[in-house]
C-alpha positions as CSV (number, residue, x, y, z in Angstrom):
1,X,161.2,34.7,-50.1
2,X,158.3,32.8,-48.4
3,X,160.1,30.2,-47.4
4,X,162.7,32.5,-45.4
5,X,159.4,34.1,-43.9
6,X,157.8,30.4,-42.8
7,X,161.6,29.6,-41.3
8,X,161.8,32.8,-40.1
9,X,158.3,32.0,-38.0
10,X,158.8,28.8,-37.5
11,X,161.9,29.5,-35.3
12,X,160.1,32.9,-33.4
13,X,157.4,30.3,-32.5
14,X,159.6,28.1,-30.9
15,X,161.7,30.6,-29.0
16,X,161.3,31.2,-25.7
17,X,160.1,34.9,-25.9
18,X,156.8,34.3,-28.0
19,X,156.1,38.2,-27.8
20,X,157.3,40.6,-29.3
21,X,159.1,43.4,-28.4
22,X,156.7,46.5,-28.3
23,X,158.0,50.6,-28.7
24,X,157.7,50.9,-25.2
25,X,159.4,47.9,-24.0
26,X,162.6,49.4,-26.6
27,X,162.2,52.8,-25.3
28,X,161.7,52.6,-21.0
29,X,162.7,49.3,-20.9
30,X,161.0,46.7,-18.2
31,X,160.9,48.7,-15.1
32,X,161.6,46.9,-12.2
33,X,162.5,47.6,-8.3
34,X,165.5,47.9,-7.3
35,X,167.3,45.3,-5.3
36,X,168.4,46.1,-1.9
37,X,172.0,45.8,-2.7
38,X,171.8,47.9,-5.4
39,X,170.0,50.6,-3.7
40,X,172.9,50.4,-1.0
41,X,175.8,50.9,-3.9
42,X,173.4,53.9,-4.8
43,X,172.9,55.6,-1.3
44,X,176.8,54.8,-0.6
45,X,178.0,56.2,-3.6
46,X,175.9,59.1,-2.9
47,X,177.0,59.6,0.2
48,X,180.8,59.5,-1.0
49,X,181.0,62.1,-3.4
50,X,178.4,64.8,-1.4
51,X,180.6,64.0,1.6
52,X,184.1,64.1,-0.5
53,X,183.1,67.1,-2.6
54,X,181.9,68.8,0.9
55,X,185.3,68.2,2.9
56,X,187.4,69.3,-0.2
57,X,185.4,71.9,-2.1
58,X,187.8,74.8,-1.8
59,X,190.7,72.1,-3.2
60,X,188.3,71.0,-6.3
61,X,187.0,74.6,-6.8
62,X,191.0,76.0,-7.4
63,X,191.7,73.0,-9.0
64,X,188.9,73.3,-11.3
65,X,189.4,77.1,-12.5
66,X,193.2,77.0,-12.7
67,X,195.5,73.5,-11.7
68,X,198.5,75.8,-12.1
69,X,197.4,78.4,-9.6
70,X,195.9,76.0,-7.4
71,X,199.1,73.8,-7.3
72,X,201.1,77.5,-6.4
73,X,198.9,78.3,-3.9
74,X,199.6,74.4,-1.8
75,X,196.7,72.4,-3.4
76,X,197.8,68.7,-4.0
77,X,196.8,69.0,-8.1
78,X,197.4,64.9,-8.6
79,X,195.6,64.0,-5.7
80,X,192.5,66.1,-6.7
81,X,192.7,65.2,-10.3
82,X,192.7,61.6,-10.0
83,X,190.1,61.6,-6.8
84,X,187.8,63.2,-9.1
85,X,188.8,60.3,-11.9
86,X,188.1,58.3,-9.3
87,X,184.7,59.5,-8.2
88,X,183.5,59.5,-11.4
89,X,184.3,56.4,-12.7
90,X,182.6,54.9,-8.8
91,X,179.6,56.8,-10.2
92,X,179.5,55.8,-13.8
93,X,180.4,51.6,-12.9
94,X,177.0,51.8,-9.9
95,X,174.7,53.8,-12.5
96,X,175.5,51.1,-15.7
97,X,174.8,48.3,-13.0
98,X,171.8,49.4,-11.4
99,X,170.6,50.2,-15.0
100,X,171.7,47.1,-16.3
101,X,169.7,45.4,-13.2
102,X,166.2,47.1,-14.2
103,X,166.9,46.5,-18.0
C-alpha cells in the first residue's frame, strides 16, 4: 500500500495542477466573467423567446391547454409545437456553453 501512496504522490507532484481541488471549487466552480460573445448569445436568445412568446402568446396559450382545440379553432399545432422545441433547445445549447465557459 505505501508504495501505491508514494506513486500516487509522486505523479500529483508533477502534474500540472499542484492544488488541490477544494469543496468550493467542486461546488461554485471558478467564477469567471463572461466573454462578450457569450453575453451577446445570452441577450439574443433572450430577446428571441420574450419577443416570440410576445407575438404568439394567444397561439402557445391554446396550444398549451388543449392542441386539439387549438388546431379546431385555426392554430397551426406543428408549427407551435416544434417552435417551442425549437426555443428550447436555442435556450438549453447558450446556457450549457456559457456555463461551460465560466467552469
Amino acid at each position: 500500500m505505501r508504495g501505491w501512496r508514494r506513486l500516487r504522490e509522486r505523479a500529483f507532484a508533477r502534474s500540472p495542477r499542484t492544488r488541490r481541488a477544494w469543496f468550493d471549487d467542486l461546488l461554485f466552480g471558478k467564477c469567471a466573467l463572461p466573454s462578450t460573445v457569450s453575453t451577446l448569445a445570452c441577450v439574443s436568445v433572450c430577446l428571441a423567446v420574450i419577443l416570440t412568446a410576445a407575438l404568439l402568446a394567444k397561439e402557445i396559450l391554446a396550444y398549451c391547454f388543449d392542441p386539439l382545440t387549438a388546431r379546431t379553432s385555426g392554430v397551426r399545432e406543428g408549427f407551435v409545437h416544434y417552435l417551442l422545441m425549437f426555443l428550447l433547445a436555442l435556450v438549453i445549447v447558450v446556457g450549457v456553453r456559457v456555463a461551460a465557459a465560466s467552469w
